[in-house]
N, C-alpha and C positions, 0 to 999 in steps of 0.2 A: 504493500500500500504506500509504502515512504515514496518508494521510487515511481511508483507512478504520478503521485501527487506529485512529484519535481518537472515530473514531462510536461504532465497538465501545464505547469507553472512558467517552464520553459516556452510553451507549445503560444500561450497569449501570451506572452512577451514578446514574441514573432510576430503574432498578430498587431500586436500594437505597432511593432515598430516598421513591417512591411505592407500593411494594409490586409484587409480581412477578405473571408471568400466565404461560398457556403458552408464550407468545412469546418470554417471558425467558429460556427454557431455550436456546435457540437463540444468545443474546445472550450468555453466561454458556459457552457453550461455544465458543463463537471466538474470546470471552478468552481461556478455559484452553489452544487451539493458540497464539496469540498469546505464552502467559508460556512453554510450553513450546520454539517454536522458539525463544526465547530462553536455552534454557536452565534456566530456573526451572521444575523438574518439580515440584516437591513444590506448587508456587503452581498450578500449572497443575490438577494432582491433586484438591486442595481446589475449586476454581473448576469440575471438572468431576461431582464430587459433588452439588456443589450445583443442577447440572443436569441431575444424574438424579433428583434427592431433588424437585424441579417436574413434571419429567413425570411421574414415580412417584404423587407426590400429585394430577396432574390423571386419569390413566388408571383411579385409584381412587376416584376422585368421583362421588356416585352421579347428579347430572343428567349425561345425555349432550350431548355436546358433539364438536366438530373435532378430533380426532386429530391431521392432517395437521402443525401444526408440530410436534410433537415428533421425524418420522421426519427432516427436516433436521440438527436438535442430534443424534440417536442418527448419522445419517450421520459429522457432526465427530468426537461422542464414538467412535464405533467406528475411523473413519478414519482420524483426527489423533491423536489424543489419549492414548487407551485402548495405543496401538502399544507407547509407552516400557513398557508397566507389565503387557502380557499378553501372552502368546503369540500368534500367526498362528493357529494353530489352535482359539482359541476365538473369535476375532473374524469369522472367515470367518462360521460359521452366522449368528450376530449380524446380521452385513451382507447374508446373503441374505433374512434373515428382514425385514430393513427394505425390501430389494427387494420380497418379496411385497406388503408391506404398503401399501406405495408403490403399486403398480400397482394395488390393487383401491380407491384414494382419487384415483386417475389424476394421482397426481404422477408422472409419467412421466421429468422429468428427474431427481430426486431416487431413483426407480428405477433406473435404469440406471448413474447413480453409485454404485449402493449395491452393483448387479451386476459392474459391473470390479473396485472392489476387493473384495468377496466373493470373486469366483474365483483371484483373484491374490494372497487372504492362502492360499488353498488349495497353488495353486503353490507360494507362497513359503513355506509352514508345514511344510513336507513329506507334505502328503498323499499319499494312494498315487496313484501321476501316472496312473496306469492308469483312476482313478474319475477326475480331473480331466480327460483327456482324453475322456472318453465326452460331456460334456458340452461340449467344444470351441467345435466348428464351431455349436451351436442357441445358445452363449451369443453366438459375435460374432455373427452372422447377427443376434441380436434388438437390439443393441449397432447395429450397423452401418445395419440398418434406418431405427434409431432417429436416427442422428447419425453424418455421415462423421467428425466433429472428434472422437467421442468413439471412433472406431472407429480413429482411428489416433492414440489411444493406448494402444487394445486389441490394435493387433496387435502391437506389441512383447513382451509377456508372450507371448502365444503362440506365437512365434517359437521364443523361450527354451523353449519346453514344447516344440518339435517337436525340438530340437534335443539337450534329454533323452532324450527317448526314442527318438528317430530316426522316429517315425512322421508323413508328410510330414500334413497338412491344408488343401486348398484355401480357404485362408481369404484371399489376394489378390484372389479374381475378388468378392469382395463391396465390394470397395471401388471407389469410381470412379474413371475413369481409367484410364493405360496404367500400373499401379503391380502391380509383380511383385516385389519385394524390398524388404528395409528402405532398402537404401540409394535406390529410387527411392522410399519415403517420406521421407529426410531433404533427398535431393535437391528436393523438394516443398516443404515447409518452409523451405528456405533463401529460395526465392522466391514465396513469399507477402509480402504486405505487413507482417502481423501477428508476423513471427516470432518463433517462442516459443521461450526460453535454456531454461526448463524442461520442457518437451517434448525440447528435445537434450538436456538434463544425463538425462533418462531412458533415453534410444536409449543415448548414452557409458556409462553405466552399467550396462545391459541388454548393452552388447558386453561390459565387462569381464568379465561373471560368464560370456557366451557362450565367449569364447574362454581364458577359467579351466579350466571343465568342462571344452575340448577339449584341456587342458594346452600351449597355446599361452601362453607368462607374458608371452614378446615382446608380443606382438599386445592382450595383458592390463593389460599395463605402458600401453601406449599409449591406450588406451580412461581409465586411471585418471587418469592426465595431464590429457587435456581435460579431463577433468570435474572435474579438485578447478582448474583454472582458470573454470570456467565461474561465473559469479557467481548462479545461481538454484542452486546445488548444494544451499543446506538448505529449500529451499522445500518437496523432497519428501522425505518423511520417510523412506520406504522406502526410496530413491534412496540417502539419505544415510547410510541405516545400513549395507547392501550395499557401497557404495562402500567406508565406512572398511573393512568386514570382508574383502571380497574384494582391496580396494588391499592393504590390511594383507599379507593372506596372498602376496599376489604380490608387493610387495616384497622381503621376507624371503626366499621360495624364488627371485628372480632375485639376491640380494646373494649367497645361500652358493654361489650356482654364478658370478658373474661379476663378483661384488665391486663398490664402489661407497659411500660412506660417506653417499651421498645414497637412496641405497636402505631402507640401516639406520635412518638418522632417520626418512626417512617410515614404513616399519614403525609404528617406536616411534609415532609419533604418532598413528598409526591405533589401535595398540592402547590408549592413552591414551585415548580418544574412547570407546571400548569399555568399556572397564572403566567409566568414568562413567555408561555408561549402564544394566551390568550392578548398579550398587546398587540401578535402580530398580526391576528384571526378570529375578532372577536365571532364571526358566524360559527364557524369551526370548536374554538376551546373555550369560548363566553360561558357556556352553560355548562360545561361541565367544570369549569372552575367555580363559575357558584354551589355546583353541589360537593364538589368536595370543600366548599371552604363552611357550607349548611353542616355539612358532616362532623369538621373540626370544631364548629362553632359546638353541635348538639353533645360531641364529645368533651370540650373542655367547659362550659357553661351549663347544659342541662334543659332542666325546661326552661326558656324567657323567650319572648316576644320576637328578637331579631334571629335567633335562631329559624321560627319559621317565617321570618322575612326572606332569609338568604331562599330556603327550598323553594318558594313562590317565586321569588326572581330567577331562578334557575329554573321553574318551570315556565316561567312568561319567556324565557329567551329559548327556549328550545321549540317552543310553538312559533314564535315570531320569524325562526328562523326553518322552520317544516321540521326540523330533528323527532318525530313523531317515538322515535325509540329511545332517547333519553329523558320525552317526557313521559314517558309511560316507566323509566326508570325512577325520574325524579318522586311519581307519586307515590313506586313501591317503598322508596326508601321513607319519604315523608311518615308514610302508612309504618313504618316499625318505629320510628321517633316516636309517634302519635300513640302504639299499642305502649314502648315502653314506658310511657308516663299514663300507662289505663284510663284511655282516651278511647273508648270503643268506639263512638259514634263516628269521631274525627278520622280514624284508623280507617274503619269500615268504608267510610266514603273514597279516601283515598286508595284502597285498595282496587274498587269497585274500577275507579277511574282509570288504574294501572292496569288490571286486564284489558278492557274496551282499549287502551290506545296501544298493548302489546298484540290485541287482537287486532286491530288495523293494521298496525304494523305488518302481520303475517308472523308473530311467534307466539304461534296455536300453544308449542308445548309449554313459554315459558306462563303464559297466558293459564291455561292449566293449573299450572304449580301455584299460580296463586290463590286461584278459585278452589282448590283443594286443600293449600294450609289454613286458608281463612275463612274459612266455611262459607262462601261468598252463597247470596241466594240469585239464582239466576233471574228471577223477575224482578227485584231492586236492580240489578246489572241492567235489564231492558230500559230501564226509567234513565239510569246516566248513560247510557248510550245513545239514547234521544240526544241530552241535555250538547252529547261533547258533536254531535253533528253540527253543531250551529258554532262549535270550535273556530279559531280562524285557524286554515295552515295554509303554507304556499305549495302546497301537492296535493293531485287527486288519487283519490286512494278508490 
C-alpha cells in the first residue's frame, strides 16, 4: 500500500506539472480515497472535483474518443469517495449506471465492481428490500459467473438481505465447492494462502449488524470486538462506518442492561467517529448521530426530557431525509428506553410504529421479532399504520 500511494503521489505531480488527460481522472481520484481514508475529507472533496471536472470536460468534447477510463475514477469517485458526502441512495443508480456502461465497453471487471457495490448501497441505503431482493439471485448469479473471489464477497450482503426479510435465496449452490454457509466461507479463507484481514473485517462486521437486527447484542458485542481488533478495519469504508454505528449502538444498549465502564467509552467513541463524519453528510450520518448521541444521552442521564428530544430528532431527520430503516430503528430503540423506565403505553406505541416502518421497509423478519417480543396486537398495528401513511418520506414504497 506505501508504495502505491507514492505512484498515486508521483502519478498527479505529473499531472500537475505536464497537463492532464483522461487518465488523470483516475489518478486524481485514488488521491482523493487516499486523503480521505486519512481523514482529510475536505482535501479529499477538492481532489475529487477535480476528477469529475476531466471527465466532464473529456465526455463533452466534440472529437470522439475512449470513454472507458473514466468508468474506473466514476467506480472510486462513487465507491470510495462520494460515501463520506452523499447518501447510499443516490450513489447506488450512479454505480449501476457505470455497471451498464462498463459492460457494453466490455470492461467487465470494472463492471461487476460497479454491480456489488450498486446493489449493496441499495441494501444498505434502505431501499425497499422487496425491489432489492427481486433482483437477488440474477445479480450474484452474473457476479458469481463472473468471479468466484468476487462472489464471495457478494455473498455476505446477501446473506444480510435474507436474513431481513426472512426470505431464504439459493445463492450457495453458485458458488464452488462444498460451501453452504458463511461460516464454510470464512472457514475457506482462513486456508487459503492469500488471506484477506479485509475480507474478515467485512464477514465480522456483516455479523454484527446480522445478529443487531436479531436483537442478539451478546453475539453483536462479539462480532464488534474482532473487528475494531482486526487491523484492515478502515480499508473498507462501509465496513467502517457500520461498524462504529452498529458497535456504537450495541455498546450502549448492552452497558444500560449489564453495566461495564468499558462499554460506555467504547459507545462514546463510536459516537465520536460519527459525528465527525456527520459534518460532512448530514443526509447520510445526521440521524444516526442523533441516535447514538439519544443512546449516550439515555445511558449516562437516565430518564429526562432531552434525552427523548435527541431520539425524536433522530427520528424527524431520518424521515426528512427517506432513511425509512433507521427510523423504524430509531422507534425500536426509543420503545426499550420507554419499557426501561415502565412506560408501557409510551413503549407500546413506539414499538407498534417500529414494525409498520421495518415492515415498509421490507424487513418482514426483523419486523417479526418485534411483534413477537412485545406482544404487539395486530389490530392496534392497523390503527398506526393508517396514522404513518400520511408520514412524509421522499420515496414511494
Amino acid at each position: 500500500p506505501i508504495l502505491s500511494n507514492l505512484l498515486i503521489c508521483q502519478s498527479v505531480e505529473y499531472s500537475l506539472k505536464h497537463g492532464v488527460f483522461l487518465e488523470s481522472a483516475t489518478t486524481f481520484a485514488y488521491y482523493a480515497i487516499i486523503k480521505t481514508r486519512n481523514g482529510e475529507y475536505l482535501n479529499g472533496k477538492r481532489l475529487a472535483d477535480v476528477a469529475k471536472a476531466i471527465i466532464k470536460h473529456y465526455q463533452n468534447a466534440k472529437d470522439a474518443m475512449d470513454l472507458s477510463p473514466a468508468l474506473r475514477a466514476e467506480y472510486y469517485l462513487y465507491g470510495f469517495v462520494d460515501i463520506w458526502f452523499t447518501s447510499f441512495r443516490e450513489l447506488a443508480p450512479k454505480l449501476l449506471n457505470c455497471h451498464e456502461a462498463a459492460m457494453k465497453l466490455g470492461c467487465v471487471d470494472d463492471a461487476i465492481s460497479c454491480l456489488i457495490e450498486g446493489w449493496t448501497y441499495m441494501l444498505y441505503g434502505g431501499d425497499n428490500l422487496s425491489i432489492v431482493s427481486q433482483s437477488s439471485l440474477s445479480c450474484f448469479r452474473k457476479i458469481a459467473k463472473h468471479s468466484q473471489f468476487f462472489a464471495k464477497w457478494a455473498v455476505i450482503d446477501h446473506v444480510l438481505l435474507m436474513d431481513l426479510t426472512g426470505k431464504p435465496v439459493d445463492i450457495f449452490s453458485e458458488l464452488e465447492g462444498s460451501i453452504h454457509s458463511l461460516d464454510d466461507v470464512q472457514a475457506k479463507d482462513k486456508t487459503d494462502s492469500d488471506y484477506d484481514h479485509v475480507f474478515t473485517c467485512h464477514l465480522q462486521v456483516t455479523n454484527l449488524m446480522r445478529s443487531f437486527w436479531r436483537g442478539d447484542y451478546a453475539a453483536a458485542e462479539e462480532h464488534f470486538r474482532n473487528a475494531l481488533s482486526n487491523p484492515s478495519l478502515k480499508l473498507d469504508f462501509k465496513t467502517f462506518i457500520f461498524h462504529c454505528f452498529f458497535g456504537g449502538l450495541t455498546s450502549f444498549c448492552l452497558y444500560r442492561t449489564l453495566g461495564g465502564c468499558e462499554r460506555l467509552n467504547s459507545g462514546a467513541e463510536m459516537l465520536f467517529k460519527i459525528e465527525k463524519l456527520a459534518k460532512n453528510s448530514e443526509t447520510t450520518f445526521g440521524n444516526k448521530w442523533l441516535l447514538l448521541k439519544a443512546e449516550h444521552a439515555a445511558s449516562v442521564h437516565g430518564k429526562c426530557d432531552h434525552v427523548e428530544q435527541y431520539y425524536n430528532e433522530s427520528i424527524k431527520a431520518a424521515q426528512n431525509h427517506g432513511n425509512i430503516h433507521e427510523m423504524a430503528l430509531a422507534y425500536e430503540l426509543l420503545g426499550n428506553y420507554y419499557a426501561s423506565w415502565e412506560c408501557g403505553e409510551e413503549s407500546s406505541n413506539c414499538f407498534k410504529r417500529a414494525f409498520v416502518y421495518y415492515t415498509q421497509w421490507g424487513a418482514t423478519k426483523v419486523a417479526e421479532r418485534i411483534r413477537d417480543d412485545h406482544n404487539l396486537d395486530m389490530a392496534s398495528i392497523a390503527n398506526v399504520e393508517l396514522q404513518a401513511r400520511d408520514s412524509k418520506h421522499l420515496r414511494s414504497w
